[in-house]
Each structure stands twice: as C-alpha cells, then as structure tokens.
mmCIF file as Biopython writes it, N, C-alpha, C and O atoms, coordinates in Angstrom:
data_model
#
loop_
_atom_site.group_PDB
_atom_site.id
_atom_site.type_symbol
_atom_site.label_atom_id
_atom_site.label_alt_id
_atom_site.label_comp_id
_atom_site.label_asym_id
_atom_site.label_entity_id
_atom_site.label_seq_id
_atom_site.pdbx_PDB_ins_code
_atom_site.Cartn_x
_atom_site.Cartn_y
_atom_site.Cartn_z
_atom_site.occupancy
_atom_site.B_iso_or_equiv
_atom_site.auth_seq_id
_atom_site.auth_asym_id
_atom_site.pdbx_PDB_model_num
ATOM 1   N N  . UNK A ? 1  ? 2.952   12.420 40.591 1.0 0.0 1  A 1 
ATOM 2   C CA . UNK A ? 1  ? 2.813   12.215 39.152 1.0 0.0 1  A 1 
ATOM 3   C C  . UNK A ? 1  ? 3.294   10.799 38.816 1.0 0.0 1  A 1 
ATOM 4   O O  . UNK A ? 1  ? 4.032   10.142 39.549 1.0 0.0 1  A 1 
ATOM 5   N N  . UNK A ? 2  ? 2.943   10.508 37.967 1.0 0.0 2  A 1 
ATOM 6   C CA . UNK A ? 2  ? 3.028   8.954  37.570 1.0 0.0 2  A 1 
ATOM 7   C C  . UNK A ? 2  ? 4.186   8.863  37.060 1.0 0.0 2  A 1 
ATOM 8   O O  . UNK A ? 2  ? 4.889   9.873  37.089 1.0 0.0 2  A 1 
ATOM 9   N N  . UNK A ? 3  ? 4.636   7.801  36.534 1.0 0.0 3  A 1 
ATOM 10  C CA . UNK A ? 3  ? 5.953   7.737  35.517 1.0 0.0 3  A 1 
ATOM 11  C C  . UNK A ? 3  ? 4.930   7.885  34.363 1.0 0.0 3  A 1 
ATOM 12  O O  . UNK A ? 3  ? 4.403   8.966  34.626 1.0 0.0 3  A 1 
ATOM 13  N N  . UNK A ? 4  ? 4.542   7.569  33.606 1.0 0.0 4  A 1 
ATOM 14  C CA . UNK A ? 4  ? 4.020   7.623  32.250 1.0 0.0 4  A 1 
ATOM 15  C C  . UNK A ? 4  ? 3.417   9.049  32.361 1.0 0.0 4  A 1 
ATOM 16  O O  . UNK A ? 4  ? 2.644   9.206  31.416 1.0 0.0 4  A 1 
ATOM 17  N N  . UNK A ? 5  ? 3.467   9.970  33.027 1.0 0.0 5  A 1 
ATOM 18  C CA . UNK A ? 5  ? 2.416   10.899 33.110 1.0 0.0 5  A 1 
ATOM 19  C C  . UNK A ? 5  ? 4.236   11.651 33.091 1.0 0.0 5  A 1 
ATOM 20  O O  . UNK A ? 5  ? 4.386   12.053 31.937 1.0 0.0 5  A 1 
ATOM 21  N N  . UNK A ? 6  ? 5.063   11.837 33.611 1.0 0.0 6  A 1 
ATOM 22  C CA . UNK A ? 6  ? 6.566   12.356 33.453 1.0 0.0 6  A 1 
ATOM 23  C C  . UNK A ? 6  ? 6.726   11.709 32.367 1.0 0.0 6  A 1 
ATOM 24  O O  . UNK A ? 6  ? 6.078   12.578 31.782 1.0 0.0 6  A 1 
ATOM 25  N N  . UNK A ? 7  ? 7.055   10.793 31.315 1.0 0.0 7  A 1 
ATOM 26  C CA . UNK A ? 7  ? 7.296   10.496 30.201 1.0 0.0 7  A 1 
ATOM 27  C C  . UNK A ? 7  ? 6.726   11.327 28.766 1.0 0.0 7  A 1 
ATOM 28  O O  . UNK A ? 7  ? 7.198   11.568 27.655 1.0 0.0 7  A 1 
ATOM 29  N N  . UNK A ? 8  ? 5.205   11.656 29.611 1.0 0.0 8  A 1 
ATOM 30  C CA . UNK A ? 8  ? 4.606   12.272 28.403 1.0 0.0 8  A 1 
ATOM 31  C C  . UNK A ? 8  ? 4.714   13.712 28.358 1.0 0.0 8  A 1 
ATOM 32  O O  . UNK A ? 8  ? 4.532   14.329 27.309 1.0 0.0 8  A 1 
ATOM 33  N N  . UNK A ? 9  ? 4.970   14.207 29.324 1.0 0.0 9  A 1 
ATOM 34  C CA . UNK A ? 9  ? 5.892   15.626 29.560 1.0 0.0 9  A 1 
ATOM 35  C C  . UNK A ? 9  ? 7.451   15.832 28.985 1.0 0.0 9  A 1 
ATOM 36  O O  . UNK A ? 9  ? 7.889   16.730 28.265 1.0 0.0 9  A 1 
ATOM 37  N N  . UNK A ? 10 ? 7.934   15.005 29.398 1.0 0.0 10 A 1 
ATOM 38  C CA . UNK A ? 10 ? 9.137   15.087 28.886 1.0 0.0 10 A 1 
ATOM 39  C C  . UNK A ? 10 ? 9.274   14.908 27.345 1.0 0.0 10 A 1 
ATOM 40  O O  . UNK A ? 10 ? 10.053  15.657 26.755 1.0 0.0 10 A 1 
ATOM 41  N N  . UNK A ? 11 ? 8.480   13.841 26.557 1.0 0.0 11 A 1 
ATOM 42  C CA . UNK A ? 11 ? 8.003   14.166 25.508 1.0 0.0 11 A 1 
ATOM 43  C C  . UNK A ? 11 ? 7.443   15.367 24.859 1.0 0.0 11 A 1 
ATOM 44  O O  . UNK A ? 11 ? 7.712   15.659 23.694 1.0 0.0 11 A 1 
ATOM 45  N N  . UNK A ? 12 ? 6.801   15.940 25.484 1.0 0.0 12 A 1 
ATOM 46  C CA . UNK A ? 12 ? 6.554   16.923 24.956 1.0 0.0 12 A 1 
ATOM 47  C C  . UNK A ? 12 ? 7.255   18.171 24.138 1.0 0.0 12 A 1 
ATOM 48  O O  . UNK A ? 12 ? 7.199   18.714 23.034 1.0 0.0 12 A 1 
ATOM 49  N N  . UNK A ? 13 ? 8.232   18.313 25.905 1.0 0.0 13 A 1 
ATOM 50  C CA . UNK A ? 13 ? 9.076   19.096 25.797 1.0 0.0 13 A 1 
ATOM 51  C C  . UNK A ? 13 ? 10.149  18.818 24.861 1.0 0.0 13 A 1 
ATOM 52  O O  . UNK A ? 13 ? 10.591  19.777 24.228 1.0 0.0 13 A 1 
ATOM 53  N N  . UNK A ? 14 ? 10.666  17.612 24.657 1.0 0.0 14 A 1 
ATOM 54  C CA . UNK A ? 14 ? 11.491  17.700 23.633 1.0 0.0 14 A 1 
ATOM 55  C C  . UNK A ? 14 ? 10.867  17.832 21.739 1.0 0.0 14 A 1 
ATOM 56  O O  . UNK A ? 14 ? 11.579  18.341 20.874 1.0 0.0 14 A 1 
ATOM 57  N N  . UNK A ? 15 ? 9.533   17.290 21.463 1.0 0.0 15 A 1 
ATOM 58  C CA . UNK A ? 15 ? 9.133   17.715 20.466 1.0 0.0 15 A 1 
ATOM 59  C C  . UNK A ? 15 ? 8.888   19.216 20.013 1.0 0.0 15 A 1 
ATOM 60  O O  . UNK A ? 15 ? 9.090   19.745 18.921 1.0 0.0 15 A 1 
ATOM 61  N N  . UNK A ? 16 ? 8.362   19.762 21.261 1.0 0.0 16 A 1 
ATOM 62  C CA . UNK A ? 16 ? 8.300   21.702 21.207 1.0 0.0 16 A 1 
ATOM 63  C C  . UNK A ? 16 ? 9.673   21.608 20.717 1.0 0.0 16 A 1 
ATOM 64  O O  . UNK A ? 16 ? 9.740   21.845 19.511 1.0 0.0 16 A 1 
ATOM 65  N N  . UNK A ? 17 ? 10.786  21.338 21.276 1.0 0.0 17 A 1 
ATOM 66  C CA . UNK A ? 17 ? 11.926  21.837 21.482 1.0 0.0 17 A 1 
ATOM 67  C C  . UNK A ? 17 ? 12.705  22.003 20.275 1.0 0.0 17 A 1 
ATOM 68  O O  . UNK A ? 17 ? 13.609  22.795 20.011 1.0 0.0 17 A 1 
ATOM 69  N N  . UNK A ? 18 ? 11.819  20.518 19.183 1.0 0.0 18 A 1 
ATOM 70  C CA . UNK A ? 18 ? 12.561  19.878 18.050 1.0 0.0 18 A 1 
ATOM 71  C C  . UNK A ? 18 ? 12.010  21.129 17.098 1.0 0.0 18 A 1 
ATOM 72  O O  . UNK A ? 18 ? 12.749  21.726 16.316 1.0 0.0 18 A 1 
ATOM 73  N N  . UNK A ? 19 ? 10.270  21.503 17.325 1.0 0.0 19 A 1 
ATOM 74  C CA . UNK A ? 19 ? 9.881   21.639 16.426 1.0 0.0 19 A 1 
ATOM 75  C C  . UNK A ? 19 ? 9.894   23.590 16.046 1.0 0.0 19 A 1 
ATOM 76  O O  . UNK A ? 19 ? 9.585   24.218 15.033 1.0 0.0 19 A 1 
ATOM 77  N N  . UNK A ? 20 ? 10.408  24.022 17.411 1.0 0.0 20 A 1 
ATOM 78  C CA . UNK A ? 20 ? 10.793  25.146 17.348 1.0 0.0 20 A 1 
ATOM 79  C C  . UNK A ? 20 ? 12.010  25.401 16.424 1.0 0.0 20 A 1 
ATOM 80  O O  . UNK A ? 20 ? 12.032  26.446 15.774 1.0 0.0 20 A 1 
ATOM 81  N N  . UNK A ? 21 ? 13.050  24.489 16.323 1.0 0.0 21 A 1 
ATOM 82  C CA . UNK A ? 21 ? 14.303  24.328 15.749 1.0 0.0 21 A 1 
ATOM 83  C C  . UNK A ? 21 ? 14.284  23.888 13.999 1.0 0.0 21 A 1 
ATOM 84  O O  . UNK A ? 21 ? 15.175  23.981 13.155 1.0 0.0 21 A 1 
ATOM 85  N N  . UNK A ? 22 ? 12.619  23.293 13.885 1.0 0.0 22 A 1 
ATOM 86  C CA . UNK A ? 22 ? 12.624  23.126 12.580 1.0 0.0 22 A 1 
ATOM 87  C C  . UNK A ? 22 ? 11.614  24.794 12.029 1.0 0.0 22 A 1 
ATOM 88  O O  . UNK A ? 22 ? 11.745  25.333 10.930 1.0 0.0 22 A 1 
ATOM 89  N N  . UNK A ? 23 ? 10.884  25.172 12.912 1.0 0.0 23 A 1 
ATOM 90  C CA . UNK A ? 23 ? 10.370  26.399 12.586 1.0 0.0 23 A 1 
ATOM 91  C C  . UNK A ? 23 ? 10.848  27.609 12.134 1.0 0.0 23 A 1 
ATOM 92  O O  . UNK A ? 23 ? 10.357  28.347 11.280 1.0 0.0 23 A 1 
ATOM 93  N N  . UNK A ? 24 ? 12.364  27.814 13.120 1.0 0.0 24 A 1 
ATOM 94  C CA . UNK A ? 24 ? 13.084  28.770 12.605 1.0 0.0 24 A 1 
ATOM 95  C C  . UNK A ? 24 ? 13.797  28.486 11.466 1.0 0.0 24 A 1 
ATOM 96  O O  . UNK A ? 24 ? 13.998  29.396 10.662 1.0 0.0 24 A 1 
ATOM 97  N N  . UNK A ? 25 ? 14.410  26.856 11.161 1.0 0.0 25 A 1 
ATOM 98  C CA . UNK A ? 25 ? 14.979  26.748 9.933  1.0 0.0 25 A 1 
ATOM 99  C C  . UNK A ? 25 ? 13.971  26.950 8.527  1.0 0.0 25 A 1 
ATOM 100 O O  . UNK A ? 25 ? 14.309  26.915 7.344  1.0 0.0 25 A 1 
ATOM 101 N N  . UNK A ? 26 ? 12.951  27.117 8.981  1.0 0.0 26 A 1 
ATOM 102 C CA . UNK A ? 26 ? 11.907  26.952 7.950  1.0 0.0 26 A 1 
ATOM 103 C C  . UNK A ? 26 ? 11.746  28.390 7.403  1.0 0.0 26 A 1 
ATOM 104 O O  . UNK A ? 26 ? 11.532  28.592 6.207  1.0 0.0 26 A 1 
ATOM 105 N N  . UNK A ? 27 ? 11.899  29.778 8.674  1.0 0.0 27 A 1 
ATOM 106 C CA . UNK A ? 27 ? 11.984  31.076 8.465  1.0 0.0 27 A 1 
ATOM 107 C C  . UNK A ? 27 ? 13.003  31.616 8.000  1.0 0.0 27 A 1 
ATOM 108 O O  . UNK A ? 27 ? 13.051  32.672 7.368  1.0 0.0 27 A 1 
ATOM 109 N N  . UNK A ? 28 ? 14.206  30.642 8.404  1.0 0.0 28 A 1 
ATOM 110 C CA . UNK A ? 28 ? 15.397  31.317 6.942  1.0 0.0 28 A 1 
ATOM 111 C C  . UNK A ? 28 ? 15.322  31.269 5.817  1.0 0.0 28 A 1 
ATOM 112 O O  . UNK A ? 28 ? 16.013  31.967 5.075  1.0 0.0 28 A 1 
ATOM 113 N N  . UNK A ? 29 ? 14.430  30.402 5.408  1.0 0.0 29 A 1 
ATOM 114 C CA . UNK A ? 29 ? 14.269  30.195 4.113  1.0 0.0 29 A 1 
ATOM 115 C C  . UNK A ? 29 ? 14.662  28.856 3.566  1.0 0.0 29 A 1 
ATOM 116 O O  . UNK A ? 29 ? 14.259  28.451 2.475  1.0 0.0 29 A 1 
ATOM 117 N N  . UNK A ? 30 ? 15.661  28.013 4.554  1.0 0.0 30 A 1 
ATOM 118 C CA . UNK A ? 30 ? 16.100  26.692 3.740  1.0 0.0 30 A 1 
ATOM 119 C C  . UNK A ? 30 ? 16.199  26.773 2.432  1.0 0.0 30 A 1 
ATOM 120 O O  . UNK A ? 30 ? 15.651  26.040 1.609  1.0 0.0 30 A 1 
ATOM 121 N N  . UNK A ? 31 ? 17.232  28.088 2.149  1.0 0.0 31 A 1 
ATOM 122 C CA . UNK A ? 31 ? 17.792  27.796 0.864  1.0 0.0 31 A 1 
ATOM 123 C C  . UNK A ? 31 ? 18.356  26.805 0.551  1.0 0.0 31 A 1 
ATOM 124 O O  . UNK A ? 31 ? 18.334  26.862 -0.679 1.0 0.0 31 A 1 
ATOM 125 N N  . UNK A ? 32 ? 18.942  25.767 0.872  1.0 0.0 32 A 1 
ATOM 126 C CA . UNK A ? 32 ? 19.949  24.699 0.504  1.0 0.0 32 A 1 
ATOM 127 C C  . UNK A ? 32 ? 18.954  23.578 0.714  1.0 0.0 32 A 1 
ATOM 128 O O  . UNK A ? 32 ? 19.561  22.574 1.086  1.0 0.0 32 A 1 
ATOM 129 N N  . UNK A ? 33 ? 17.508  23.355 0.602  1.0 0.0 33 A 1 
ATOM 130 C CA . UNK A ? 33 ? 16.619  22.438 0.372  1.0 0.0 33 A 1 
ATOM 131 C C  . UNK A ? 33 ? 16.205  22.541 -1.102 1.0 0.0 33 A 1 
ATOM 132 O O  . UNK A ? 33 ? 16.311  23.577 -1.758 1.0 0.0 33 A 1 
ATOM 133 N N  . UNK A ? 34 ? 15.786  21.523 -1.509 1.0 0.0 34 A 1 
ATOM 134 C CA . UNK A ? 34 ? 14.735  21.411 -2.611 1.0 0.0 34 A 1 
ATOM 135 C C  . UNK A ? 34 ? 13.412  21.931 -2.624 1.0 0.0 34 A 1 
ATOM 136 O O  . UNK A ? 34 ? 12.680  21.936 -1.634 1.0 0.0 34 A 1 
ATOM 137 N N  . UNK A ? 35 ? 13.087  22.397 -3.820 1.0 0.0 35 A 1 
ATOM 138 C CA . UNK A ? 35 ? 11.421  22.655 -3.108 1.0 0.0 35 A 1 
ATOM 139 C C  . UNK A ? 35 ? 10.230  21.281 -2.926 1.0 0.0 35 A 1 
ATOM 140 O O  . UNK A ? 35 ? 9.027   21.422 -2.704 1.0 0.0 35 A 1 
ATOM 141 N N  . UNK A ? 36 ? 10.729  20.401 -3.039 1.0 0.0 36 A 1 
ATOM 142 C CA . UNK A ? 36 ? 9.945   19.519 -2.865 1.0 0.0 36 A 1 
ATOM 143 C C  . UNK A ? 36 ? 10.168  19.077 -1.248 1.0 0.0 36 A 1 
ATOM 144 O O  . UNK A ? 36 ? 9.280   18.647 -0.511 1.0 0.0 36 A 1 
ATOM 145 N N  . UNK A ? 37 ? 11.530  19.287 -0.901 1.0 0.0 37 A 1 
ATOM 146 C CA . UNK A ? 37 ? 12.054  18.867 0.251  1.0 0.0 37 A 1 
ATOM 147 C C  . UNK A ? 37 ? 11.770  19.736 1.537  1.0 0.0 37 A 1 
ATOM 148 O O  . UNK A ? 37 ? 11.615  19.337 2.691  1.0 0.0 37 A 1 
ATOM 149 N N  . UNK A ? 38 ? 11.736  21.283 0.947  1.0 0.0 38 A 1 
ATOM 150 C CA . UNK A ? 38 ? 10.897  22.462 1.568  1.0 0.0 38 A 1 
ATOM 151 C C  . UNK A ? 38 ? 9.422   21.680 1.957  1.0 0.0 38 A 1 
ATOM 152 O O  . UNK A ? 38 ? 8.864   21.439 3.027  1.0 0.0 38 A 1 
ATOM 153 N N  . UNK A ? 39 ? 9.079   21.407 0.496  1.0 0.0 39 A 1 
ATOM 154 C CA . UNK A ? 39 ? 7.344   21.671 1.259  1.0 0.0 39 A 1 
ATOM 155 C C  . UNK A ? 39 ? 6.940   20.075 2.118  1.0 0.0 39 A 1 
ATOM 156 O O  . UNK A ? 39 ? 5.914   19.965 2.789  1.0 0.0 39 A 1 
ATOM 157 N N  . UNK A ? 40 ? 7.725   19.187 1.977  1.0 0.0 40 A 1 
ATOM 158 C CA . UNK A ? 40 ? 8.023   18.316 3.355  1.0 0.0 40 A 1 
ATOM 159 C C  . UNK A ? 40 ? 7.938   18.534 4.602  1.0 0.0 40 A 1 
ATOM 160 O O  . UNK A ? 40 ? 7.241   18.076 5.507  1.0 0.0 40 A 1 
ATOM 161 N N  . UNK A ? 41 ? 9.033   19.569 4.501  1.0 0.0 41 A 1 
ATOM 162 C CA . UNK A ? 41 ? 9.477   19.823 5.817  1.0 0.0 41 A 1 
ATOM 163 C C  . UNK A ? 41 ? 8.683   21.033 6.352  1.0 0.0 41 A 1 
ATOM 164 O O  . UNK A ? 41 ? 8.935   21.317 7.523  1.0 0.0 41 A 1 
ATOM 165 N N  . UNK A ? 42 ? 7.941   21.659 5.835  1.0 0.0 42 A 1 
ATOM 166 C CA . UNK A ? 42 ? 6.498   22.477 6.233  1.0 0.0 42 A 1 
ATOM 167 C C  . UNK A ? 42 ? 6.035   21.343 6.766  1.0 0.0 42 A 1 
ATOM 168 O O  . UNK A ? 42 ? 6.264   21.233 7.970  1.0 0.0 42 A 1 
ATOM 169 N N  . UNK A ? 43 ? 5.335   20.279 6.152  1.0 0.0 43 A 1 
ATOM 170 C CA . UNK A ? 43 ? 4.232   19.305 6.443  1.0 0.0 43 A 1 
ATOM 171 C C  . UNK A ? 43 ? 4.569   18.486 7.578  1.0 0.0 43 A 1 
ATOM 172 O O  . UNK A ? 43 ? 3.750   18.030 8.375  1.0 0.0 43 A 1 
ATOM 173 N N  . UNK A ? 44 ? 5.640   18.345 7.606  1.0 0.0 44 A 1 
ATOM 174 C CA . UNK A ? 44 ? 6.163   18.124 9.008  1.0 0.0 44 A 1 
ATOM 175 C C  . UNK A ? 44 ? 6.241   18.237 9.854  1.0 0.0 44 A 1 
ATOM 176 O O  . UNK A ? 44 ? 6.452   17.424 10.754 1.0 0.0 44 A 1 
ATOM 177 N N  . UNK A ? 45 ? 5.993   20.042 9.866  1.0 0.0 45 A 1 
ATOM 178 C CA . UNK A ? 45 ? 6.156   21.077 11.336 1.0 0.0 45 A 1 
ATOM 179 C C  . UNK A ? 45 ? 4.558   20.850 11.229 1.0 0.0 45 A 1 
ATOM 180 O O  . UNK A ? 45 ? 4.171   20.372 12.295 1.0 0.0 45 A 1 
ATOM 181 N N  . UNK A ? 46 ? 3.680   20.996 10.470 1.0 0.0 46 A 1 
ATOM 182 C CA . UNK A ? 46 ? 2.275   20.844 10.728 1.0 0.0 46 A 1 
ATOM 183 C C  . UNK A ? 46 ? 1.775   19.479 11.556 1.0 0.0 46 A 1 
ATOM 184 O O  . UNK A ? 46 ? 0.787   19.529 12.288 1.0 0.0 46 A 1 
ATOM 185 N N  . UNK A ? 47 ? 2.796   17.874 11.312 1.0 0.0 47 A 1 
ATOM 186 C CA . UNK A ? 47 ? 2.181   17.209 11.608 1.0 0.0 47 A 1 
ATOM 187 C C  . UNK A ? 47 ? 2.620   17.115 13.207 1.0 0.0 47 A 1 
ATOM 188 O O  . UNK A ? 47 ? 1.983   16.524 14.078 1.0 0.0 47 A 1 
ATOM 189 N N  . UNK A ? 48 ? 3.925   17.878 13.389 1.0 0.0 48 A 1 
ATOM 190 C CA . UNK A ? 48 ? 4.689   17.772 14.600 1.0 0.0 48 A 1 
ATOM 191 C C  . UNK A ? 48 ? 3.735   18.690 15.604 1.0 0.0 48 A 1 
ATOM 192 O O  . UNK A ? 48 ? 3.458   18.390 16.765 1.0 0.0 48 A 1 
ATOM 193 N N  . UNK A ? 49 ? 3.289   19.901 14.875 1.0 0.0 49 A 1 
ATOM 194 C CA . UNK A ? 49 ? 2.305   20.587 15.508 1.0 0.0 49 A 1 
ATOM 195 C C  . UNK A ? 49 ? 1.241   20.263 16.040 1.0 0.0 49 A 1 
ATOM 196 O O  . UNK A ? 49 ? 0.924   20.756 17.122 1.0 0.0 49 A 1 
ATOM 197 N N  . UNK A ? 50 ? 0.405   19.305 15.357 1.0 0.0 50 A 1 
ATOM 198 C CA . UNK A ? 50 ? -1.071  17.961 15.887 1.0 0.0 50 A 1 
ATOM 199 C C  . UNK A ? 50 ? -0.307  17.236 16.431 1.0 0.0 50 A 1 
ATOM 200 O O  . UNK A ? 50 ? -1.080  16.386 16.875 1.0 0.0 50 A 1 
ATOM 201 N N  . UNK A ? 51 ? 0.219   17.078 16.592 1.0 0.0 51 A 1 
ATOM 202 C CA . UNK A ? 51 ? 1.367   15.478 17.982 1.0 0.0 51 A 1 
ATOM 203 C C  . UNK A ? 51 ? 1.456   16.468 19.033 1.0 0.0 51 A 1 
ATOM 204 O O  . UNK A ? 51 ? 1.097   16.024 20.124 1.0 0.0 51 A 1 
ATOM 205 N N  . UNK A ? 52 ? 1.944   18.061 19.033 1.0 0.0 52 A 1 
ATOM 206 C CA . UNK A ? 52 ? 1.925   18.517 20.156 1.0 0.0 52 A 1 
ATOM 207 C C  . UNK A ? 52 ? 0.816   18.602 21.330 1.0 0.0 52 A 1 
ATOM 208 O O  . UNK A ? 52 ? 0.806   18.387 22.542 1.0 0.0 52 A 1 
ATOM 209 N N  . UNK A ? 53 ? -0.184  19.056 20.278 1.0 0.0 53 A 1 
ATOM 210 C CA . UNK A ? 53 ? -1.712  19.734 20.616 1.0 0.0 53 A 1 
ATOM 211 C C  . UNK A ? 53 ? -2.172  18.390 21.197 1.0 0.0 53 A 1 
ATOM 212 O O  . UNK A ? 53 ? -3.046  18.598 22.039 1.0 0.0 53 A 1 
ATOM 213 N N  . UNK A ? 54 ? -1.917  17.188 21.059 1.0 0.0 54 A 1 
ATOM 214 C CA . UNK A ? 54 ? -2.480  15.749 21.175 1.0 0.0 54 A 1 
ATOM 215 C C  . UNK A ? 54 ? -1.895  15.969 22.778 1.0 0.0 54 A 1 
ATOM 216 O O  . UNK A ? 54 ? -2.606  16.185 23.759 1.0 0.0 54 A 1 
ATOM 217 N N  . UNK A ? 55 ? -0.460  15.856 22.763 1.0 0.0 55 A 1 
ATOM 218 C CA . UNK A ? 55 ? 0.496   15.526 24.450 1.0 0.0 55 A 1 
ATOM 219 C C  . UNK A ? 55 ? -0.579  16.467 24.971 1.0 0.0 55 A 1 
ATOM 220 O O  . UNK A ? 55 ? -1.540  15.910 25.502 1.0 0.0 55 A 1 
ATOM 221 N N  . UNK A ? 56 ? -0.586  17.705 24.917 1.0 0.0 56 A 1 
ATOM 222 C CA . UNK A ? 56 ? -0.919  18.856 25.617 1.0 0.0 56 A 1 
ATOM 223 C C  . UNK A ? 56 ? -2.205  18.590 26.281 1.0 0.0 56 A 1 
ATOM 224 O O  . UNK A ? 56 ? -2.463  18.704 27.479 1.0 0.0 56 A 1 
ATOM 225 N N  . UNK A ? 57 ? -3.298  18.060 24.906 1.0 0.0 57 A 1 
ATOM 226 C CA . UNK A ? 57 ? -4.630  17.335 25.832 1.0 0.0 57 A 1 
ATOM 227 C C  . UNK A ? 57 ? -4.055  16.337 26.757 1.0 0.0 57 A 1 
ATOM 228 O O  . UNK A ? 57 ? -3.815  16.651 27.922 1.0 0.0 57 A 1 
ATOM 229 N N  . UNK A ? 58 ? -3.904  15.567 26.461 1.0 0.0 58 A 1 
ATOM 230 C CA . UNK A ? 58 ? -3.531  14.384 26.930 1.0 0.0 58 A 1 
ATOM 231 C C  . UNK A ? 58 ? -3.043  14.550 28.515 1.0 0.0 58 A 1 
ATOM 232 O O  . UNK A ? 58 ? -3.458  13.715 29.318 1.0 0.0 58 A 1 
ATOM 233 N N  . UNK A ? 59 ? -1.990  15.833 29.068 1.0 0.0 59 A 1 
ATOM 234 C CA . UNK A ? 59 ? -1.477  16.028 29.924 1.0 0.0 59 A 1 
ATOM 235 C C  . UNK A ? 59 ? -2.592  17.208 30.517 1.0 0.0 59 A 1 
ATOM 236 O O  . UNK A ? 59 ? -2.545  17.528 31.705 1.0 0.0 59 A 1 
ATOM 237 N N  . UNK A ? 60 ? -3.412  17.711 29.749 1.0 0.0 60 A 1 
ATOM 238 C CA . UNK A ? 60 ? -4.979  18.134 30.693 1.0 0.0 60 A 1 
ATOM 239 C C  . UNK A ? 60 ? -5.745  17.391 31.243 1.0 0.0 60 A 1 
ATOM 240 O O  . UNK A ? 60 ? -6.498  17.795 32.130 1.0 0.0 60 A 1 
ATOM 241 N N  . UNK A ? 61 ? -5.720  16.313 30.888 1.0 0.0 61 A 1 
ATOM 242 C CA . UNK A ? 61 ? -6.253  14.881 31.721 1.0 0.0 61 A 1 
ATOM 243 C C  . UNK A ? 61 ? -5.811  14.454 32.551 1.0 0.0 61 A 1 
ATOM 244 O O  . UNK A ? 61 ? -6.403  13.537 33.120 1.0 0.0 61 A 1 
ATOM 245 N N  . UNK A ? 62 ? -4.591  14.897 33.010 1.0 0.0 62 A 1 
ATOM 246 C CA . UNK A ? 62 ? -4.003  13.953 33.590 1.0 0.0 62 A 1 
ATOM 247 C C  . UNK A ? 62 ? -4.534  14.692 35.231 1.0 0.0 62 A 1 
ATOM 248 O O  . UNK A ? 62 ? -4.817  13.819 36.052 1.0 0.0 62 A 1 
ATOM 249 N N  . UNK A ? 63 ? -4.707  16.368 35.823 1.0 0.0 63 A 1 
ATOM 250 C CA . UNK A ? 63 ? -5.310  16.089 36.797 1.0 0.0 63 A 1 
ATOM 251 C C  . UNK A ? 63 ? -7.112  16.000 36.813 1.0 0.0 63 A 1 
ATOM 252 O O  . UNK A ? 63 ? -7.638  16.358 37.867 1.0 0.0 63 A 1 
ATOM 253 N N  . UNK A ? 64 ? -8.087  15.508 35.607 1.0 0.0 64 A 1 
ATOM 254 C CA . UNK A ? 64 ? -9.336  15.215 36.087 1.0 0.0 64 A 1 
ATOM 255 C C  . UNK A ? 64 ? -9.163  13.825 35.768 1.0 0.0 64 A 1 
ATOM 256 O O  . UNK A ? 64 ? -10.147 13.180 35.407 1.0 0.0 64 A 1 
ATOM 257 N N  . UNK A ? 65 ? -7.967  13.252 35.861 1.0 0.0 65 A 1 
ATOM 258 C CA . UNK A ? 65 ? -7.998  11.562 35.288 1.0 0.0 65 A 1 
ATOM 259 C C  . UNK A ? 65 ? -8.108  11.006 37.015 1.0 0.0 65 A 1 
ATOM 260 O O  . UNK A ? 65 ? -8.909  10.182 37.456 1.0 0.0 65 A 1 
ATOM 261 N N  . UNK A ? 66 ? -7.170  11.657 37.679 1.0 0.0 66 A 1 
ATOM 262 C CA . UNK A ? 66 ? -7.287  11.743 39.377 1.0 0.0 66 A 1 
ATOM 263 C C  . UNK A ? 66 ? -8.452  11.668 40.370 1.0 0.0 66 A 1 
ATOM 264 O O  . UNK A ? 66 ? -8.325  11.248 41.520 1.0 0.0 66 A 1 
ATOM 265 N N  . UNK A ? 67 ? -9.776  12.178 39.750 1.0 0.0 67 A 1 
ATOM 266 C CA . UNK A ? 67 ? -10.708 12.851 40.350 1.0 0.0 67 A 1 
ATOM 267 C C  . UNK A ? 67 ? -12.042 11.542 40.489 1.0 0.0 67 A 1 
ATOM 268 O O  . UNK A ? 67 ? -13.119 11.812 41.022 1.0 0.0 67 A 1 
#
C-alpha cells in the first residue's frame, strides 16, 4: 500500500470516528445547543457524511488503480 493510500485510510477512520461521536450527540438531543446551532450541526454530520462516501470511493480505487 502506498503512503497516500494509508493516509487516506487513516483519514477515514478518524472522520467515521468523529462523525459517529457527533451522531450520537445529535440523538441526545443537544439540549444545551441553540436551534440554529442544532440545525448546523445536523448539516454537518450530512456534509461529514459525503466526505466519508468520497474516502470510501476513493479507497475502492485504490486496488483497480493497480491493475
């Protein structure tokens, strides 16, 4: 595996990691947010969600990038 090809894994994994951690705060309810600051931080996990789905292709390429 490449270095940039381990970089973008390891990336990954820490954005899942982030965005799992903002998901569940999002299922308590984040009472102690604003609702403006709430619906941010929804839009956030949505955009963190398309950055994931992006690595994930990105690292499906990586064995027909080989070929």
């Amino acid at each position: 595996m490449k270095p940039y090809q381990q970089r973008v894994l390891e990336e990954k994994a820490d954005l899942d990691a982030k965005l799992e951690k903002l998901l569940a705060f999002l299922e308590e309810g984040c009472l102690e947010t604003s609702k403006l600051d709430g619906l941010l931080l929804c839009w956030q996990a949505t955009v963190m969600r398309q950055y994931s789905d992006v690595l994930k292709l990105r690292i499906e390429q990586f064995g027909r990038d080989s070929k």
